[in-house]
C-alpha positions as CSV (number, residue, x, y, z in Angstrom):
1,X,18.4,7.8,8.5
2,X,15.5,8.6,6.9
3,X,12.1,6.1,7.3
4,X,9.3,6.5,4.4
5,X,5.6,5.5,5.8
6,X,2.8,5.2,4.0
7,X,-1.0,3.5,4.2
8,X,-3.4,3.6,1.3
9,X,-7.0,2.7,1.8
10,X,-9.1,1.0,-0.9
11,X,-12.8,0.5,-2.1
12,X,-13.4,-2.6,-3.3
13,X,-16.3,-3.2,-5.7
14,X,-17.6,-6.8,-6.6
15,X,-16.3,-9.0,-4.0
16,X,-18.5,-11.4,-2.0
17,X,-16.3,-12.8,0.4
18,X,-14.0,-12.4,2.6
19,X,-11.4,-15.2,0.7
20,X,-12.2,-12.7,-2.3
21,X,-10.6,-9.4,-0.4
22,X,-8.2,-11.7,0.7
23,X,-6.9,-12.7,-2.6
24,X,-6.8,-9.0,-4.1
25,X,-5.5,-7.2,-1.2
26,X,-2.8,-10.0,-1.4
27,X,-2.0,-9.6,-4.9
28,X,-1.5,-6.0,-4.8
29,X,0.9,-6.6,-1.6
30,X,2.9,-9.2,-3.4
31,X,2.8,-6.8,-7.1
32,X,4.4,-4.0,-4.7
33,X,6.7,-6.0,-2.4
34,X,8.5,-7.8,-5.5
35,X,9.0,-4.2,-7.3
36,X,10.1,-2.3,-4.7
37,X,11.2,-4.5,-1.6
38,X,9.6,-2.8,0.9
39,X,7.8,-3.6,4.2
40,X,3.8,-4.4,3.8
41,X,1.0,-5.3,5.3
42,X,-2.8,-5.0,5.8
43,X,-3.1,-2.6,8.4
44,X,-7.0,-2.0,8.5
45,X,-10.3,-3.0,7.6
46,X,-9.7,-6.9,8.3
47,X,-13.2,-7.7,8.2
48,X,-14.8,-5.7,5.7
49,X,-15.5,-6.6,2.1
50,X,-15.6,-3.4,0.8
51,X,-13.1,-1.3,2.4
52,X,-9.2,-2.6,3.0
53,X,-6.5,-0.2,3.8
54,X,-2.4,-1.4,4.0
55,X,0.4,0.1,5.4
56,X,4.2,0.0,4.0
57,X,7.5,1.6,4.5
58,X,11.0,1.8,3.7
59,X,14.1,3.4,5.3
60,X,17.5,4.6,3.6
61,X,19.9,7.8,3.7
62,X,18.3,10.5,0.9
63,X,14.9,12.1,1.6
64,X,14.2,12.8,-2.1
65,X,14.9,8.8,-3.1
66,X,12.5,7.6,-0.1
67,X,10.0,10.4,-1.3
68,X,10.1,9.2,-5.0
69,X,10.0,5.9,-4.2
70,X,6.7,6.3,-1.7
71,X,5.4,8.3,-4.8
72,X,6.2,5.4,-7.1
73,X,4.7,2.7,-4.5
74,X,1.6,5.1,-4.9
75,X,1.4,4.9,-8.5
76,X,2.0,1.2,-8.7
77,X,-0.8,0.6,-6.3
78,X,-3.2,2.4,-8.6
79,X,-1.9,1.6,-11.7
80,X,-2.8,-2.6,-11.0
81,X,-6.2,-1.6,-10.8
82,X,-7.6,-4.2,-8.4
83,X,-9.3,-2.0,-6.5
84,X,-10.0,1.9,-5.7
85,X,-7.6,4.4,-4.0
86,X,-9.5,6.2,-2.1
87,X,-7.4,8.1,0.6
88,X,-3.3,8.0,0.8
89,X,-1.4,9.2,4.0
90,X,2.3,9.7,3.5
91,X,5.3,10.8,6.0
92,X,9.0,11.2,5.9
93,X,10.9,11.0,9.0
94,X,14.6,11.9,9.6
95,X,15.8,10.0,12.4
């Protein structure tokens, strides 16, 4: 078995409250969740308005199909544009 991980932490620029964050860091979950199926969450930064960071993974039986798709979840998360990427941290496990 094979278990993709990832966490991606954001800037955010322009939001005032905490319902604000809220509502972006949940639209970028829900963007990546319904394109992908994977396990998501926010994993960091609960309290902060200008940082947020989540957390996902994903689990199947090729290393090279877990690695593109982590590589695509990537992509999608910067490509909606909500907010920043400012760090990524990736790992593949084979279990």
């Amino acid at each position: 078995m094979v278990v993709g991980t990832g966490k991606i932490k954001f800037k955010l620029y322009g939001v005032g409250s905490l319902k604000e964050k809220r509502k972006i860091i949940k639209a970028i979950i829900g963007r990546i969740k319904n394109v992908f199926n994977i396990s998501i969450a926010e994993t960091d930064h609960n309290d902060s308005l200008l940082w947020a960071e989540i957390g996902f993974s994903m689990t199947g039986n090729d290393s090279r199909l877990i690695n593109s798709k982590v590589d695509k979840v990537l992509n999608l998360a910067d490509e909606i544009g909500l907010a920043r990427i400012v760090d990524t941290d990736i790992e593949i496990l084979h279990i």
